[in-house]
C-alpha positions in Angstrom: 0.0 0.0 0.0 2.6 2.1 1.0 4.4 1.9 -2.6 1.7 2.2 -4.5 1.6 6.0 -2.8 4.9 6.4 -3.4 4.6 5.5 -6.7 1.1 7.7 -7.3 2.8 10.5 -5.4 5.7 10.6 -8.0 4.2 10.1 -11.2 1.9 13.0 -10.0 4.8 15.5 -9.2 6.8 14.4 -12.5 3.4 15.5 -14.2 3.4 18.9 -12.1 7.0 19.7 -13.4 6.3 19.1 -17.0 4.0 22.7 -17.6 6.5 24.0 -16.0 9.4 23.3 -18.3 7.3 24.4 -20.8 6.9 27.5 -20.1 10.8 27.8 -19.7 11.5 26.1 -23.0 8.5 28.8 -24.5 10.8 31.7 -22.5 14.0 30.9 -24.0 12.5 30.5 -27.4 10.8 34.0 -27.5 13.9 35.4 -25.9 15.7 33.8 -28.7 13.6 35.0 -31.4 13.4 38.3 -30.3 17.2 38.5 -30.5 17.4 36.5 -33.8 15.1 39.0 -35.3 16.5 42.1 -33.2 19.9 41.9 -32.8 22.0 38.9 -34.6 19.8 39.1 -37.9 20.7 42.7 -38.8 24.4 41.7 -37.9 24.6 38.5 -39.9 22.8 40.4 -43.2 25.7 42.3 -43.0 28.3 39.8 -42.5 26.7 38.5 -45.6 26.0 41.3 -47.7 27.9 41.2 -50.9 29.8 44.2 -50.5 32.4 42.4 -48.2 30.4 40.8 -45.6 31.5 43.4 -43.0 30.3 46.6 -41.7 33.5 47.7 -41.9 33.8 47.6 -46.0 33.4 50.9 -47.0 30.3 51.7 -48.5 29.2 51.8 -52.2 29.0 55.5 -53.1 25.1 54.7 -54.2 24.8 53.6 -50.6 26.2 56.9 -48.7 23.6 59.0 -51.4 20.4 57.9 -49.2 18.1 60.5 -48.9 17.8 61.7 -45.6 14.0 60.5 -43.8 11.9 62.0 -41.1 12.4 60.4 -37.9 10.6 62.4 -36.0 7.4 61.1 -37.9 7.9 57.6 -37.4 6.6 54.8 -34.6 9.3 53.6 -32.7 8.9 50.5 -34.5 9.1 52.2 -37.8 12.7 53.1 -36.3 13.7 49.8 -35.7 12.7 48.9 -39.1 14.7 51.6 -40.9 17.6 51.1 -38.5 17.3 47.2 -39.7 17.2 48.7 -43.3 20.2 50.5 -42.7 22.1 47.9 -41.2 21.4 45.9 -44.4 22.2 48.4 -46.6 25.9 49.5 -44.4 24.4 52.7 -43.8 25.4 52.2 -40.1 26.3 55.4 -39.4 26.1 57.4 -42.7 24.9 59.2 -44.4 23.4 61.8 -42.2 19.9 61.5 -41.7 19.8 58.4 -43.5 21.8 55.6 -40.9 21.5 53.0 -38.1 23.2 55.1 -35.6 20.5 57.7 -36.0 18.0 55.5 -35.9 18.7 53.7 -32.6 19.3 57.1 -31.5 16.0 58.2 -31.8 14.6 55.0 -30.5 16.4 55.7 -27.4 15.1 59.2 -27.2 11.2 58.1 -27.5 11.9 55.4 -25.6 14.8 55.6 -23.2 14.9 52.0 -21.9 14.5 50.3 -25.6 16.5 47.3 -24.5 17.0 46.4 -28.7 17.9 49.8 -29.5 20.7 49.8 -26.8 21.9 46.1 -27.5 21.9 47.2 -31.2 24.0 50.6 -30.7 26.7 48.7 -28.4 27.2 45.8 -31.0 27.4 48.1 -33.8 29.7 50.7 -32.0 33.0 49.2 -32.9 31.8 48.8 -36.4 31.3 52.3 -36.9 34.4 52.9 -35.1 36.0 51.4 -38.0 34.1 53.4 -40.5 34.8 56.5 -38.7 38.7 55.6 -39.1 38.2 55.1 -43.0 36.4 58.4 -43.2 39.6 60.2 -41.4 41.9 58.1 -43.4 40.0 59.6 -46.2 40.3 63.3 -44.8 36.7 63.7 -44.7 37.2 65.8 -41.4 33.8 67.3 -41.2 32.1 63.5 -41.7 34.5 62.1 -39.2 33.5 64.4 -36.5 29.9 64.6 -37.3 30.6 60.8 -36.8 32.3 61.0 -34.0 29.5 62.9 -32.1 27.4 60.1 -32.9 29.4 57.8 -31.3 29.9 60.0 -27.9 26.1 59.7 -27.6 26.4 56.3 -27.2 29.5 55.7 -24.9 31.1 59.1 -24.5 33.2 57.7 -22.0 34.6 54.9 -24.5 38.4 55.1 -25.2 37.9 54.2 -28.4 36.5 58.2 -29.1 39.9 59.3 -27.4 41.4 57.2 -30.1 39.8 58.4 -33.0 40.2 62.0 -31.8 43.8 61.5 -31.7 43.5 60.3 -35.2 41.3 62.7 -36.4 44.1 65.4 -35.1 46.8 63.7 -36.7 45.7 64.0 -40.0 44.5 66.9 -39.8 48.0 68.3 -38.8 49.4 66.0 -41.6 47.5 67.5 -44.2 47.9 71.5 -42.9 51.6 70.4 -43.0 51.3 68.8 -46.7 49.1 71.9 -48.2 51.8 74.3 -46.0 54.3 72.6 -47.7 53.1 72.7 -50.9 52.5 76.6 -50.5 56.2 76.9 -49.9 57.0 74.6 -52.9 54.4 76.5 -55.3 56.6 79.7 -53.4 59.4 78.7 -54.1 58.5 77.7 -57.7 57.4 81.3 -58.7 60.3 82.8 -57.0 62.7 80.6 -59.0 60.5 81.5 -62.1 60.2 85.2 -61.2 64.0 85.0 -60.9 64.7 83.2 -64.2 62.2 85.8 -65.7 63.9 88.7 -64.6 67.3 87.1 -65.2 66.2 86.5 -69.0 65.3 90.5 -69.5 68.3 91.3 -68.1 70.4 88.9 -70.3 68.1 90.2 -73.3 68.7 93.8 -72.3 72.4 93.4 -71.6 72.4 91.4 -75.2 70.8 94.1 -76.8 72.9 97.1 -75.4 76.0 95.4 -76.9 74.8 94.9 -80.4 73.5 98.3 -80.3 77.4 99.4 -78.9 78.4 97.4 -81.4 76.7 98.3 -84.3 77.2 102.4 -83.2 81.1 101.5 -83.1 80.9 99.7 -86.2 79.3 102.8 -87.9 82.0 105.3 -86.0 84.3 103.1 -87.3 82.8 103.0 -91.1 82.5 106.8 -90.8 86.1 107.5 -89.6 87.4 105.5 -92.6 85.1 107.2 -94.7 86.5 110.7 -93.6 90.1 109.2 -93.7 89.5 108.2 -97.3 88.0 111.3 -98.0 90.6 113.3 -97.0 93.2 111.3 -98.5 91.6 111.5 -101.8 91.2 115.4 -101.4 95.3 115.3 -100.5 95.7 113.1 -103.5 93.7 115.4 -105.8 95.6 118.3 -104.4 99.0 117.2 -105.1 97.6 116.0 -108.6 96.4 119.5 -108.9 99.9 121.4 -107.6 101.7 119.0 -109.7 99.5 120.1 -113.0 99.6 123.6 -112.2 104.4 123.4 -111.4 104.2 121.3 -114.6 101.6 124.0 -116.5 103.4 126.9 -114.9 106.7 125.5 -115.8 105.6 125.0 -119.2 104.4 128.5 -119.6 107.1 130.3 -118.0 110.0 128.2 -118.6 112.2 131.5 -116.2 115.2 130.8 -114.2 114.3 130.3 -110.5 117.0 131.2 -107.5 117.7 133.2 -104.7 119.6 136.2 -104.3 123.4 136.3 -104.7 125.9 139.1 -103.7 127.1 141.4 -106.9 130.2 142.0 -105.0 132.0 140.9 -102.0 130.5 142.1 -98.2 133.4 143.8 -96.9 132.6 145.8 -93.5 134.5 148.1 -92.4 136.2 147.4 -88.7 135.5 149.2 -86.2 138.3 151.6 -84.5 137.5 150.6 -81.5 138.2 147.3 -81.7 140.3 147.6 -83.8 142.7 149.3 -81.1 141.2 147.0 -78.8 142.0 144.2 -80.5 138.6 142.6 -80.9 137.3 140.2 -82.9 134.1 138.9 -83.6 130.7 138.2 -85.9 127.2 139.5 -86.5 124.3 137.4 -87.0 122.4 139.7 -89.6 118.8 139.5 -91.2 117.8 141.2 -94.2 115.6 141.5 -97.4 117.1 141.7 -101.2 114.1 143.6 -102.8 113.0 142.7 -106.7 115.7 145.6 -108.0 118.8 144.2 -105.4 118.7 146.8 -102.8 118.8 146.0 -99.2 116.1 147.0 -96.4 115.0 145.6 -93.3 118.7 144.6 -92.2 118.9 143.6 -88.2 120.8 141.5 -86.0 120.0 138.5 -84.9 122.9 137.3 -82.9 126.3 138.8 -82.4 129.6 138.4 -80.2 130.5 140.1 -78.7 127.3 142.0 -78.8 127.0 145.9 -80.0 130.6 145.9 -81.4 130.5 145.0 -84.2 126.4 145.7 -84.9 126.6 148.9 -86.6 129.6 147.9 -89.1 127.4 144.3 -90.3 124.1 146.5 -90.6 126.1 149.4 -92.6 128.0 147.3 -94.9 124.5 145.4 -96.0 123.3 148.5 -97.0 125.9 149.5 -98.8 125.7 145.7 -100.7 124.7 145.0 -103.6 122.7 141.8 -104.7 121.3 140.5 -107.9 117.5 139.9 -106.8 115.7 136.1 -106.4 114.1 135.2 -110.0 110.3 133.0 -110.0 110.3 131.6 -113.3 112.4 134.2 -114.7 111.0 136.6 -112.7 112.5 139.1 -110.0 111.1 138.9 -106.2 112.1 140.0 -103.1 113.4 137.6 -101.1 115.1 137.2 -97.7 117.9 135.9 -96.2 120.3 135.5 -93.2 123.9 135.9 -93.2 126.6 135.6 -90.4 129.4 138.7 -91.4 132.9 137.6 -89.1 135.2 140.6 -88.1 138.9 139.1 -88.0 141.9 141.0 -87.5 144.0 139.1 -89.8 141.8 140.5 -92.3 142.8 143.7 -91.8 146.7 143.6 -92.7 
């Protein structure tokens, strides 16, 4: 009897359990589902999408164009949807207006404890880490920080944000220092141009002062040989002309031509002072034989001893006689110089 109980009393508690298990098993399922369709779904469209499989591949260029919608218009389930939409598409966190991030976002505002919404922005968040490092890696700084804010809403104590600020920095500085340096290299380019352009004008100018030196000496030069040939054909046509005229006039006149000569020996008289004195001595004397042989304009040039024997060299030219100069056979007065010497052996 007692074992029957026993028995009754078991197989009436295994059949209490049973509903029970049930309803655990029916638990776990929903859970499951509800994460299948909330959570791992979206994630494992996207590790399948055939783009790359990844949130991570960058997105197709038709992709980032979405329109933006209107979230503030939509049902919080109508958010889920698009978020779901998005994260098919890659858009999980651009383009603006039209991406996951935003989505969940605004889940979280209308509904602060959204449970999927949250899961969905934690699993995603280091996917669109990665996508904000292609966008700064791509120097689309405005997109990256815009991004970046996105992701502070999330976790803004994540290290990840201290990371990609770093970044965003970085390349930032990179390309200031790249564009800066290309300034100076575009500088110094136009300098170096400027330099060679001014350099050329003054070669050209310098260049064109000395052919135009040149070519002024080179006409100097032609006209001073010019005039030097001119004026020695003038000389040459004025001894031709002096020749014909001594050979014409020689022709014509066919005279005897000479210069004065003495009719009779010079023969001053001494002087009595010296004479007694014993002096002896000469006079330098000037004077002109006119056309009929007389004598005028006698003077002294030179004498020694001077003004002893002056008087007696000027009065004996006057008293001379001379047979005038003849041009061509004609007479002329001519002068002449003559040095008169008073000896004393002439006078014994």
């Amino acid at each position: 009897m007692d074992t029957r109980n026993s028995r009754y009393a078991r197989s009436r508690a295994r059949g209490a359990v049973k509903p029970v298990i049930y309803v655990i098993l029916a638990i776990v399922a929903g859970l499951a589902i509800a994460s299948w369709i909330f959570i791992i779904k979206p994630h494992e469209d996207l590790v399948s999408a055939d783009a790359g499989g990844h949130p991570s591949t960058p997105v197709a260029a038709s992709q980032q164009a979405a329109p933006p919608v209107n979230v503030e218009a939509m049902s919080i389930n109508d958010l889920l949807s698009e978020a779901r939409k998005a994260m098919n598409a890659q858009r999980v966190i651009a383009p603006a207006g039209n991406n996951a991030f935003e989505f969940y976002l605004k889940v979280l505002q209308k509904q602060p404890g959204n449970q999927t919404a949250a899961d969905a922005l934690r699993e995603t968040f280091p996917f669109a880490a990665s996508n904000v490092e292609q966008v700064i890696n791509q120097r689309d700084f405005n997109e990256a920080e815009r991004e970046i804010d996105l992701l502070a809403k999330v976790d803004p104590a994540n290290y990840t944000l201290t990371i990609l600020r770093s970044k965003l920095d970085a390349q930032r500085k990179t390309l200031d220092e790249e564009q800066q340096k290309q300034l100076d290299q575009q500088r110094q380019a136009d300098l170096a141009a400027q330099k060679a352009a001014s350099e050329k004008v003054a070669a050209d100018k310098l260049a064109a002062d000395k052919a135009a030196a040149d070519k002024a000496a080179a006409a100097q030069a032609a006209l001073l040989a010019q005039q030097a040939k001119a004026k020695q054909d003038e000389a040459a046509k004025e001894r031709a002309t002096a020749t014909a005229d001594t050979g014409a006039g020689t022709a014509s006149a066919g005279g005897e031509t000479r210069d004065p000569m003495p009719i009779a020996s010079i023969r001053p008289r001494y002087p009595t002072s010296a004479l007694r004195n014993g002096q002896e001595g000469w006079v330098d004397v000037q004077y002109t034989v006119n056309a009929d042989g007389s004598v005028s304009n006698v003077s002294v040039v030179q004498a020694e001893p001077r003004h002893v024997f002056d008087s007696a060299a000027i009065e004996a030219l006057r008293r001379a006689k001379f047979s005038p100069a003849m041009r061509d056979g004609v007479a002329v007065a001519a002068q002449q110089q003559k040095k008169i010497e008073f000896k004393l052996s002439n006078q014994q």
